[in-house]
PDBQT receptor file of N, H, CA, C and O in Angstrom, charges set to zero:
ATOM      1  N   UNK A   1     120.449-163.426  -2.082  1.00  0.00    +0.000 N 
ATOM      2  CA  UNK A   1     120.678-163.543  -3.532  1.00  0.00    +0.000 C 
ATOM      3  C   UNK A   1     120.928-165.005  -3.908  1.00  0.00    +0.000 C 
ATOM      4  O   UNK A   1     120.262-165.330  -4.891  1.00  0.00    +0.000 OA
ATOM      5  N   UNK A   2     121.599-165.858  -3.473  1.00  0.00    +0.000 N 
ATOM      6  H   UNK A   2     122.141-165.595  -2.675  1.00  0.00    +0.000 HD
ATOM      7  CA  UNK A   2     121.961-167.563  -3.478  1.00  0.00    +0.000 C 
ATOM      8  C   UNK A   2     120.598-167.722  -3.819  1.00  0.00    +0.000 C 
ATOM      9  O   UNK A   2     120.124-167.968  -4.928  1.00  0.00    +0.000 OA
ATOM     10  N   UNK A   3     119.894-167.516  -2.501  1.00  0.00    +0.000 N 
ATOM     11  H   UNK A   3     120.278-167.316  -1.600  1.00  0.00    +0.000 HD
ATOM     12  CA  UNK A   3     118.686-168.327  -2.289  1.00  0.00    +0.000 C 
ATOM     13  C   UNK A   3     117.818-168.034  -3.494  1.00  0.00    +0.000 C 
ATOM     14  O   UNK A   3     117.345-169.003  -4.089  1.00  0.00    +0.000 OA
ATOM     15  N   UNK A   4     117.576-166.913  -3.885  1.00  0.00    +0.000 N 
ATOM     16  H   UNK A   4     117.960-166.127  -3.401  1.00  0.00    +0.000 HD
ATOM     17  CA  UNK A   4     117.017-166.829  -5.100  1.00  0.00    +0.000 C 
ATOM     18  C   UNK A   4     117.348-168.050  -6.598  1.00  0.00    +0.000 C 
ATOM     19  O   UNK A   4     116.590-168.808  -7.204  1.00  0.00    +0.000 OA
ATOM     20  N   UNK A   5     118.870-167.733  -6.752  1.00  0.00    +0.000 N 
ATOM     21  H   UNK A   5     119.486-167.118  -6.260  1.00  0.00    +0.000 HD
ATOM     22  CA  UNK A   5     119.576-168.450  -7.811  1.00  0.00    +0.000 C 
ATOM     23  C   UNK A   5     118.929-169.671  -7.639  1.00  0.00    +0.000 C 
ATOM     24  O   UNK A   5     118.430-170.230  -8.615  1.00  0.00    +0.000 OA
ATOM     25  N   UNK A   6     118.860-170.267  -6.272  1.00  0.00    +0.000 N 
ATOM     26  H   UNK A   6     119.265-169.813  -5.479  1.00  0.00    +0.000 HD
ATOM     27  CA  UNK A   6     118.772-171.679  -6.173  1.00  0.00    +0.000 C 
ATOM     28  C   UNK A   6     117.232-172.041  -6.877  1.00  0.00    +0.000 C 
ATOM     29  O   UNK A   6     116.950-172.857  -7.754  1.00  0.00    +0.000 OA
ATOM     30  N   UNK A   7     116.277-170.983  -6.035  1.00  0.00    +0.000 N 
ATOM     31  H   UNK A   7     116.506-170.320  -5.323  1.00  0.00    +0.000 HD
ATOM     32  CA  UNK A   7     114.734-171.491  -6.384  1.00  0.00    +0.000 C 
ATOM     33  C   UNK A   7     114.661-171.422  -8.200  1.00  0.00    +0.000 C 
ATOM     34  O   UNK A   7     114.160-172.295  -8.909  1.00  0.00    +0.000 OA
ATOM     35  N   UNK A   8     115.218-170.310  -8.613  1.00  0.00    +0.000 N 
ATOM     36  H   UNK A   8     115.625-169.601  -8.038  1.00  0.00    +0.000 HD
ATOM     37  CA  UNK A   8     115.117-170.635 -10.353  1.00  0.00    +0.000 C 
ATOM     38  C   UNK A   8     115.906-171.619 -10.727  1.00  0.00    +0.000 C 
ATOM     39  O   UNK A   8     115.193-172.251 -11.507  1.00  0.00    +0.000 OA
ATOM     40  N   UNK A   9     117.158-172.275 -10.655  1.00  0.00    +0.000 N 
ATOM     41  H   UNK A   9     117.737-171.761 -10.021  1.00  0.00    +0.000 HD
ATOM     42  CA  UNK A   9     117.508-173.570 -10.919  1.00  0.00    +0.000 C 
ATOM     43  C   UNK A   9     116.579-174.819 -10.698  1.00  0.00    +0.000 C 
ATOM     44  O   UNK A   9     116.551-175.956 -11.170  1.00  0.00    +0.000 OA
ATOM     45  N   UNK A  10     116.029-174.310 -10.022  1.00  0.00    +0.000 N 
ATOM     46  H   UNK A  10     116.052-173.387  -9.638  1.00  0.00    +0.000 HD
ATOM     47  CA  UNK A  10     115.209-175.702  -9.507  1.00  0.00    +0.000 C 
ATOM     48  C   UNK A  10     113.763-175.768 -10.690  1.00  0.00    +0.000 C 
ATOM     49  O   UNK A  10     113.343-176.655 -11.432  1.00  0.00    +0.000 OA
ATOM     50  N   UNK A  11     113.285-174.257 -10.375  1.00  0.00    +0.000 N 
ATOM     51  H   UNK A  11     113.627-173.536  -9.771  1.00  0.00    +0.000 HD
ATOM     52  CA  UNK A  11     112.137-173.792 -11.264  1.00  0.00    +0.000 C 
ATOM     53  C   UNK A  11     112.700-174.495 -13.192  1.00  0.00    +0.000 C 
ATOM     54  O   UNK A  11     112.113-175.121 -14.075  1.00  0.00    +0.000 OA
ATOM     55  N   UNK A  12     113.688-174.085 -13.074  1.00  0.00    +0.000 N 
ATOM     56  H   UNK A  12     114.165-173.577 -12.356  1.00  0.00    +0.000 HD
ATOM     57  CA  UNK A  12     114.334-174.678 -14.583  1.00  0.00    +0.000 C 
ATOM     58  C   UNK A  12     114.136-175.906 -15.019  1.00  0.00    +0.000 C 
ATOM     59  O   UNK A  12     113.618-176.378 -16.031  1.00  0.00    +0.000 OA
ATOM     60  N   UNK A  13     114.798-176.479 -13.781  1.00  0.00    +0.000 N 
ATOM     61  H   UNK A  13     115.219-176.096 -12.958  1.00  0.00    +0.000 HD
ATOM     62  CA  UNK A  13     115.128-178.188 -13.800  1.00  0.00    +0.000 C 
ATOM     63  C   UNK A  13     113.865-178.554 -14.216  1.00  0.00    +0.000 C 
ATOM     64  O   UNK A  13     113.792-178.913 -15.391  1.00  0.00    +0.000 OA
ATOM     65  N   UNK A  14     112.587-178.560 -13.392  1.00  0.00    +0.000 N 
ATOM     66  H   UNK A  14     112.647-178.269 -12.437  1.00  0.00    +0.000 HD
ATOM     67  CA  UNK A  14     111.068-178.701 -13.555  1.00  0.00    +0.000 C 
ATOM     68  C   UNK A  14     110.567-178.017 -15.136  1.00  0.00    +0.000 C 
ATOM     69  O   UNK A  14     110.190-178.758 -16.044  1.00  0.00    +0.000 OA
ATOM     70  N   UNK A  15     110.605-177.156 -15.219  1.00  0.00    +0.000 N 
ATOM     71  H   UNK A  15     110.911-176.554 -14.482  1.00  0.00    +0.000 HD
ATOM     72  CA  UNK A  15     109.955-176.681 -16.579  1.00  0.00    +0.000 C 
ATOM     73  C   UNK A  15     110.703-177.597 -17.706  1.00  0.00    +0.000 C 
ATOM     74  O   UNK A  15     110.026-178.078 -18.615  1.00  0.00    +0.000 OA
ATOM     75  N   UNK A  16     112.390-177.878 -17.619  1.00  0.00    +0.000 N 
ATOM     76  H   UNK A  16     112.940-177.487 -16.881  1.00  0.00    +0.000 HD
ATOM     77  CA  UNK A  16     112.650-178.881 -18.391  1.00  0.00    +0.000 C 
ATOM     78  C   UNK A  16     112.644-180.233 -18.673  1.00  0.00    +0.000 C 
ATOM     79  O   UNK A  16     113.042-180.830 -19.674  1.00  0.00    +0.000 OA
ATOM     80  N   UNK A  17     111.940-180.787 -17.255  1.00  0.00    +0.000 N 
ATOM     81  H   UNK A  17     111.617-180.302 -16.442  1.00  0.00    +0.000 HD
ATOM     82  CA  UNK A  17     111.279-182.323 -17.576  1.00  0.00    +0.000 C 
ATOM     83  C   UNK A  17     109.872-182.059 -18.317  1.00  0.00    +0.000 C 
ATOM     84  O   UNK A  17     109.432-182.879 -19.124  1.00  0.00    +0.000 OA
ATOM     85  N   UNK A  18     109.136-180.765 -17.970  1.00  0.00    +0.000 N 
ATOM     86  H   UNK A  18     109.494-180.100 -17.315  1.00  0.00    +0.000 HD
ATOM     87  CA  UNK A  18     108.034-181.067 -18.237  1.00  0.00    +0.000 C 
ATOM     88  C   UNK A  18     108.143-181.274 -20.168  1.00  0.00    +0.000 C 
ATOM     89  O   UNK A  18     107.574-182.096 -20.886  1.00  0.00    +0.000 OA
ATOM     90  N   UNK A  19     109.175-180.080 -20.550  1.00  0.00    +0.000 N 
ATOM     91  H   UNK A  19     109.638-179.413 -19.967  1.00  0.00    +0.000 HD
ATOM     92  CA  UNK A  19     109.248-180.488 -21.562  1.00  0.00    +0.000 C 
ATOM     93  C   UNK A  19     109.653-181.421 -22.638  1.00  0.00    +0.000 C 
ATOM     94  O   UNK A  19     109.342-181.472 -23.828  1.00  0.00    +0.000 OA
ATOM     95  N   UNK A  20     110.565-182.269 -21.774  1.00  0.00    +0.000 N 
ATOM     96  H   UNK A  20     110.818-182.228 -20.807  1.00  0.00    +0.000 HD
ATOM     97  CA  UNK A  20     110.784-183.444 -22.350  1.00  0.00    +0.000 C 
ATOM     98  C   UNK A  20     109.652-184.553 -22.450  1.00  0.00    +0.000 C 
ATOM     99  O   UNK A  20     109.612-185.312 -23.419  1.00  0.00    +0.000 OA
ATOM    100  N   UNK A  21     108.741-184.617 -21.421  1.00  0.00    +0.000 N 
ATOM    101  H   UNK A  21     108.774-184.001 -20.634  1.00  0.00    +0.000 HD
ATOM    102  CA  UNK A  21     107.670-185.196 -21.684  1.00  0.00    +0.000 C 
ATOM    103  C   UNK A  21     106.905-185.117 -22.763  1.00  0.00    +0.000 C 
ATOM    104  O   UNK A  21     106.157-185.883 -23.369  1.00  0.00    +0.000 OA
ATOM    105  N   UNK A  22     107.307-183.875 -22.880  1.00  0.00    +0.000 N 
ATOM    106  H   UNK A  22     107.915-183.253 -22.387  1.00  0.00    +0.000 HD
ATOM    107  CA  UNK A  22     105.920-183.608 -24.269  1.00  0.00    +0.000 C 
ATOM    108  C   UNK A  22     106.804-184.039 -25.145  1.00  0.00    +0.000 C 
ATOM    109  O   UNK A  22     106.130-184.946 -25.632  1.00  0.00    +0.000 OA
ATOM    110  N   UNK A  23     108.037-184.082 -25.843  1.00  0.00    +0.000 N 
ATOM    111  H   UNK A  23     108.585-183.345 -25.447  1.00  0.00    +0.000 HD
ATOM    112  CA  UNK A  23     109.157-184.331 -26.914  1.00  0.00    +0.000 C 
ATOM    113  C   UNK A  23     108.332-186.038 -26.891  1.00  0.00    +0.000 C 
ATOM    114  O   UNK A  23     107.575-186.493 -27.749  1.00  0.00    +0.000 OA
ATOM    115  N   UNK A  24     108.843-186.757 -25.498  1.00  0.00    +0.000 N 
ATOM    116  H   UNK A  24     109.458-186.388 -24.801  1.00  0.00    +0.000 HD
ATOM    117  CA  UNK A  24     108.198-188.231 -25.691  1.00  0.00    +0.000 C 
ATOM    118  C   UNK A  24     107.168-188.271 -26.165  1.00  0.00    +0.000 C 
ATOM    119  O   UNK A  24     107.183-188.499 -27.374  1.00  0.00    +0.000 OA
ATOM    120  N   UNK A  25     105.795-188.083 -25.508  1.00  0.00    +0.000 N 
ATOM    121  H   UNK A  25     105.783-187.898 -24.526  1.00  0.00    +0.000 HD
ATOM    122  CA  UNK A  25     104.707-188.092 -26.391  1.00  0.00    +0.000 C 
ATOM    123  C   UNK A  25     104.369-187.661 -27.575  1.00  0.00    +0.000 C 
ATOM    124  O   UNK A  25     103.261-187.807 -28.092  1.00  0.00    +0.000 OA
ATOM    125  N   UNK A  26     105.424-187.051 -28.101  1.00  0.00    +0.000 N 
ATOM    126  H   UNK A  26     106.324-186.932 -27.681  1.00  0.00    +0.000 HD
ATOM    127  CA  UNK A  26     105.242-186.786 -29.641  1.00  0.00    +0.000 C 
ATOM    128  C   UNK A  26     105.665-187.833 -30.075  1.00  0.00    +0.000 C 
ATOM    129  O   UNK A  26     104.953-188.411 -30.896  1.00  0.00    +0.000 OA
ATOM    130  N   UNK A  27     106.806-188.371 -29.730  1.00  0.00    +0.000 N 
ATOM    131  H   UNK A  27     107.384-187.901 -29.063  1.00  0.00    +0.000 HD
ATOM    132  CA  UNK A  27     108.024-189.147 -30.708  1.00  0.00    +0.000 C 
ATOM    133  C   UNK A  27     106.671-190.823 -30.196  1.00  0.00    +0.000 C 
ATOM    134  O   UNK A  27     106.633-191.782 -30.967  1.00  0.00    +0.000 OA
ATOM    135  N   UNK A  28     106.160-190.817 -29.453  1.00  0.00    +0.000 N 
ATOM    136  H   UNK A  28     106.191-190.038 -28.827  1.00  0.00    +0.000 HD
ATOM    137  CA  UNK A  28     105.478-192.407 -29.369  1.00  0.00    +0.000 C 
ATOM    138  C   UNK A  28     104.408-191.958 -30.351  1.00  0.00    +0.000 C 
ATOM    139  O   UNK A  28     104.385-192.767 -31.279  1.00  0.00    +0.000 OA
ATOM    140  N   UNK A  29     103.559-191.040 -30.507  1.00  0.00    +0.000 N 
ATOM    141  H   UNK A  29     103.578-190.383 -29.753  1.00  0.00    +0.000 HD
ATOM    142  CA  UNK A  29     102.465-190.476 -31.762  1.00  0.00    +0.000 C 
ATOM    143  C   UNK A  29     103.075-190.921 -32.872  1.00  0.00    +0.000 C 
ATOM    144  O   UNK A  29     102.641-191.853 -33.549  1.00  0.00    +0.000 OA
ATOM    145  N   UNK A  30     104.412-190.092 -33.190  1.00  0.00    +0.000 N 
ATOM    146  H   UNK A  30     104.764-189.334 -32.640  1.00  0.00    +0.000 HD
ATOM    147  CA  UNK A  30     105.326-190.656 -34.561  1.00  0.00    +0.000 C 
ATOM    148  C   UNK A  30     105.535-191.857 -34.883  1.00  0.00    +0.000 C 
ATOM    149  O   UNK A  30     105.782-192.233 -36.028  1.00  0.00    +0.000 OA
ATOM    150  N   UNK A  31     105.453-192.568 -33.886  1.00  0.00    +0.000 N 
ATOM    151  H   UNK A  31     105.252-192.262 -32.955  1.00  0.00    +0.000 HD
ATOM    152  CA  UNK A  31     106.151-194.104 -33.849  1.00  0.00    +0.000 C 
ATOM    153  C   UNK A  31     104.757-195.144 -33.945  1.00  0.00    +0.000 C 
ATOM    154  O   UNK A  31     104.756-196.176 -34.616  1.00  0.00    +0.000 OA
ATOM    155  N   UNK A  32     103.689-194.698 -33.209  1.00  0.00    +0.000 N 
ATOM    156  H   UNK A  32     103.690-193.860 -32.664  1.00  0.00    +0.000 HD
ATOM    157  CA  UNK A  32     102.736-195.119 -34.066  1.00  0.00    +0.000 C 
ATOM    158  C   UNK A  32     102.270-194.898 -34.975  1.00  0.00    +0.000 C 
ATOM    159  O   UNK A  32     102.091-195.935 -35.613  1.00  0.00    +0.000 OA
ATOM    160  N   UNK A  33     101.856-193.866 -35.570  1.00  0.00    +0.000 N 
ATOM    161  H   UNK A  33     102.001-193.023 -35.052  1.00  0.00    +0.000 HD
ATOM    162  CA  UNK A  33     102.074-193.774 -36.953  1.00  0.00    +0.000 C 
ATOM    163  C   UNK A  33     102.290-194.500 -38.042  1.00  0.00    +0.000 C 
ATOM    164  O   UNK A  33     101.723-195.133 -38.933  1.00  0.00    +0.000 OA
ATOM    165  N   UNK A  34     103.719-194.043 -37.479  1.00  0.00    +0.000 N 
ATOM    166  H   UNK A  34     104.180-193.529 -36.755  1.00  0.00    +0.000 HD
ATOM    167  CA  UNK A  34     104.893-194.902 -38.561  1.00  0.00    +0.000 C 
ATOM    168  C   UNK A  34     104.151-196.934 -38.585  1.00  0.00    +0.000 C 
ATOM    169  O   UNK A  34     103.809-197.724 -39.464  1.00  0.00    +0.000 OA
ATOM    170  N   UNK A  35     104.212-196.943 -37.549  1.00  0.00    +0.000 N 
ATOM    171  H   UNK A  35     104.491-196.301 -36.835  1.00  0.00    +0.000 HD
ATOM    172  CA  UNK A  35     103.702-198.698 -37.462  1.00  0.00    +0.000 C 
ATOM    173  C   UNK A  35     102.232-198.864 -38.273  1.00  0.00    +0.000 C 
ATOM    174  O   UNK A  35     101.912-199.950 -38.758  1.00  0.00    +0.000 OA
ATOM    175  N   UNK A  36     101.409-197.720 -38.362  1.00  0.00    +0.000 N 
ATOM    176  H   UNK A  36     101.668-196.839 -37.967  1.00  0.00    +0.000 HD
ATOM    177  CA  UNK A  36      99.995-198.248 -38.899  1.00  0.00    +0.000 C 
ATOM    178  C   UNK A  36     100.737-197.986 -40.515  1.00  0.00    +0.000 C 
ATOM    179  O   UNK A  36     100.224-198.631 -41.430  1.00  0.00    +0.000 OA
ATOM    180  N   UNK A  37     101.853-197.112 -40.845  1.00  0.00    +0.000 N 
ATOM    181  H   UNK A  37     102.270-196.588 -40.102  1.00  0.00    +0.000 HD
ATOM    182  CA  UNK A  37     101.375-197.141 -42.643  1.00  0.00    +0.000 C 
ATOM    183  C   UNK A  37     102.177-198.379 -42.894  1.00  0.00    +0.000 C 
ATOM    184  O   UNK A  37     101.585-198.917 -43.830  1.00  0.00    +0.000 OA
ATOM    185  N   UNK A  38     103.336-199.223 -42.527  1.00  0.00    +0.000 N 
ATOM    186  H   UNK A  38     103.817-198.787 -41.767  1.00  0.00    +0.000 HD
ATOM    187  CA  UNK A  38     104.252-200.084 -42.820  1.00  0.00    +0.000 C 
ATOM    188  C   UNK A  38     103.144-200.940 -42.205  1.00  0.00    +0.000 C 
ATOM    189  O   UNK A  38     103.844-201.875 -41.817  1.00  0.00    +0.000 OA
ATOM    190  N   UNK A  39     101.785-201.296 -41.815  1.00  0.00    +0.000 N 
ATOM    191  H   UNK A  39     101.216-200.536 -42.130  1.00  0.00    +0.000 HD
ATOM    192  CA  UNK A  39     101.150-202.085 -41.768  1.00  0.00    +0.000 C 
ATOM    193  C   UNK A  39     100.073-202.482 -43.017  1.00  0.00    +0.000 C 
ATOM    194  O   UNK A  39      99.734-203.576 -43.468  1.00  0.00    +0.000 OA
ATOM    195  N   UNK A  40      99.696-201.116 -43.364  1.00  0.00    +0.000 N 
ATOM    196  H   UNK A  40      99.972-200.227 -42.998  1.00  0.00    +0.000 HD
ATOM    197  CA  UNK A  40      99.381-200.617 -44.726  1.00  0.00    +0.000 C 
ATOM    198  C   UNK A  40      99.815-201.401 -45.560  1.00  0.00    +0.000 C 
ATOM    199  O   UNK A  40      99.267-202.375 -46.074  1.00  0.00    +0.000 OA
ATOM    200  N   UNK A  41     101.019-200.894 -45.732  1.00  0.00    +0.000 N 
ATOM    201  H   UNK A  41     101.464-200.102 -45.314  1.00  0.00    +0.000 HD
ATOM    202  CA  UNK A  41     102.156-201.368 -47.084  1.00  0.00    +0.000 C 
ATOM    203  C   UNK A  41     101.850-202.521 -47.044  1.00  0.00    +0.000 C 
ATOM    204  O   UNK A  41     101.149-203.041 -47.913  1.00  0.00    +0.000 OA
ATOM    205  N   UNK A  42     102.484-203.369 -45.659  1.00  0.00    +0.000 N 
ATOM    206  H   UNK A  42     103.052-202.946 -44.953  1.00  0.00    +0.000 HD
ATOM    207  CA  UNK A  42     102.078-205.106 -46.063  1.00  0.00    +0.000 C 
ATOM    208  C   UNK A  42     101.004-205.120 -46.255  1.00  0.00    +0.000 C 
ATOM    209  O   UNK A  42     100.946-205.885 -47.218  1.00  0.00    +0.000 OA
ATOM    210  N   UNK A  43      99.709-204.729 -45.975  1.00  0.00    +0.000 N 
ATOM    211  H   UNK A  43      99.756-204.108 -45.193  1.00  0.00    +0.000 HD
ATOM    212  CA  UNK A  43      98.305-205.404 -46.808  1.00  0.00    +0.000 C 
ATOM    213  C   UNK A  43      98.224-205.312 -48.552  1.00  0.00    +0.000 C 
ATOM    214  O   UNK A  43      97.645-205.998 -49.394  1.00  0.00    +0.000 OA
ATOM    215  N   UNK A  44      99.052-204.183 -48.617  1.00  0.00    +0.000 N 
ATOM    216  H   UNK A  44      99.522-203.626 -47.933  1.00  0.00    +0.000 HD
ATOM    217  CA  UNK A  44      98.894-203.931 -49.945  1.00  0.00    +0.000 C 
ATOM    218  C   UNK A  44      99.666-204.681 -50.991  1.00  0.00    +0.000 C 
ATOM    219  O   UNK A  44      99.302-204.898 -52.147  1.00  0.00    +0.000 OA
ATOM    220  N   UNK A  45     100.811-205.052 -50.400  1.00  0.00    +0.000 N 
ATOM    221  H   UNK A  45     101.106-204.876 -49.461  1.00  0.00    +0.000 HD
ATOM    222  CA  UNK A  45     101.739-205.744 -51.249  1.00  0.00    +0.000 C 
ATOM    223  C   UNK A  45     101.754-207.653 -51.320  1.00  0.00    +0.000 C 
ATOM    224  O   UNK A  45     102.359-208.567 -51.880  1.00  0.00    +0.000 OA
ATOM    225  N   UNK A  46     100.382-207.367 -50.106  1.00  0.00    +0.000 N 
ATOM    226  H   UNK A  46      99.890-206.625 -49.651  1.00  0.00    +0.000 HD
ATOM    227  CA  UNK A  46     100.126-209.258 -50.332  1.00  0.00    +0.000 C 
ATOM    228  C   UNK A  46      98.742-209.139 -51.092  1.00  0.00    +0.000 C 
ATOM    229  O   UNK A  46      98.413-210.144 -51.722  1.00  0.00    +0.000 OA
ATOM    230  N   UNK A  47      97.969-208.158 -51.119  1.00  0.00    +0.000 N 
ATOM    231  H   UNK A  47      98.237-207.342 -50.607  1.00  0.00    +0.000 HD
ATOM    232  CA  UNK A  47      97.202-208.310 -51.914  1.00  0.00    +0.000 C 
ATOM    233  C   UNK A  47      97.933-208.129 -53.497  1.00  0.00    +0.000 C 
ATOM    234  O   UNK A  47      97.664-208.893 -54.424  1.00  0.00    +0.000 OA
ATOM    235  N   UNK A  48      98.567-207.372 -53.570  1.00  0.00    +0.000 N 
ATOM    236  H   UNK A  48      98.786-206.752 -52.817  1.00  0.00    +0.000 HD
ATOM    237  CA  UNK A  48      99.092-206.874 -55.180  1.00  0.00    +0.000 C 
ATOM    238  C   UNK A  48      99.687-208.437 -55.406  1.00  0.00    +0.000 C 
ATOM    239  O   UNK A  48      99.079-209.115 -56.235  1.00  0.00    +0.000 OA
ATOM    240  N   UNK A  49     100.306-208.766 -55.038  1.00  0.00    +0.000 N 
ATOM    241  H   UNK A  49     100.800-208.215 -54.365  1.00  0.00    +0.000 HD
ATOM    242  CA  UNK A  49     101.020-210.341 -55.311  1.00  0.00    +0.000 C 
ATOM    243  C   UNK A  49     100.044-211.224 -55.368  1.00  0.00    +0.000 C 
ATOM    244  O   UNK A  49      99.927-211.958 -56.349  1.00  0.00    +0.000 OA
ATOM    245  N   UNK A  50      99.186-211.279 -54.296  1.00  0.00    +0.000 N 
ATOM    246  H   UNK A  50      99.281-210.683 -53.498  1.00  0.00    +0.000 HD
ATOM    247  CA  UNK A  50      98.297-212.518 -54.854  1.00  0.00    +0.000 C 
ATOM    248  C   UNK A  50      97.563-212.152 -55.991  1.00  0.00    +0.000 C 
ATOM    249  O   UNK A  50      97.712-212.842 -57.000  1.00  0.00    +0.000 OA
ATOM    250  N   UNK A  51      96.629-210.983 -56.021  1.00  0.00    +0.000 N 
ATOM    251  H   UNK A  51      96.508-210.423 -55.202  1.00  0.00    +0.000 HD
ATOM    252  CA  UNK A  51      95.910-210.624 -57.170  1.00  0.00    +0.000 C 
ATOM    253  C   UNK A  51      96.899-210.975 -58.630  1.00  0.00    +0.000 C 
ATOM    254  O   UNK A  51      96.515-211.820 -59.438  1.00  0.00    +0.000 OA
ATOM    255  N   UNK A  52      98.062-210.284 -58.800  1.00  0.00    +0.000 N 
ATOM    256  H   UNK A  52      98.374-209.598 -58.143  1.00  0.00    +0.000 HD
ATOM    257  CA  UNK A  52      98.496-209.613 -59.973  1.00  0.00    +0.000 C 
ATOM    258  C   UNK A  52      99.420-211.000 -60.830  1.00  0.00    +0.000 C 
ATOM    259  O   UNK A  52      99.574-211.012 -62.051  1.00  0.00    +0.000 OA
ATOM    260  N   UNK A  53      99.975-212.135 -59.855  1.00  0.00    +0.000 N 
ATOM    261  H   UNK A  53      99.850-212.125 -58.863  1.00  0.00    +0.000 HD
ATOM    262  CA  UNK A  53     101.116-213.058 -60.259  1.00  0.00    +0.000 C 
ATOM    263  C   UNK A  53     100.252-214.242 -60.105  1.00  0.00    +0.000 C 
ATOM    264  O   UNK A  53     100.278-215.158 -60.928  1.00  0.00    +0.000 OA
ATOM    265  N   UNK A  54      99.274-214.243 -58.778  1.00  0.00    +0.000 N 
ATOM    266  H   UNK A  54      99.254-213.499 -58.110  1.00  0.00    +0.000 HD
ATOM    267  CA  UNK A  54      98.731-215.059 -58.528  1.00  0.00    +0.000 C 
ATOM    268  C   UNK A  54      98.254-216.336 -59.856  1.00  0.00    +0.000 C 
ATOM    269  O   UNK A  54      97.593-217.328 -59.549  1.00  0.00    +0.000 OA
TER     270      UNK A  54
């Protein structure tokens, strides 16, 4: 009976890195993302300034 307990703890441990992996590769997707529209924004707001005050 131990020996059992032990192999599903272990089985656990493993199924829960795997899922943290995937949590990371989401959150770096998000994070690029996030970097292309705040790259966006600045094109837009140096064009709006030069065009509009210029």
């Amino acid at each position: 009976e131990e020996e059992e307990e032990e192999e599903k703890e272990e089985e656990g441990e493993e199924g829960g890195e795997e899922e943290e992996g995937e949590e990371e590769e989401e959150e770096e997707e998000e994070e690029e993302e996030e970097e292309e529209e705040e790259e966006e924004e600045e094109e837009e707001e140096e064009e709006g300034c030069g065009g509009g005050r210029g």
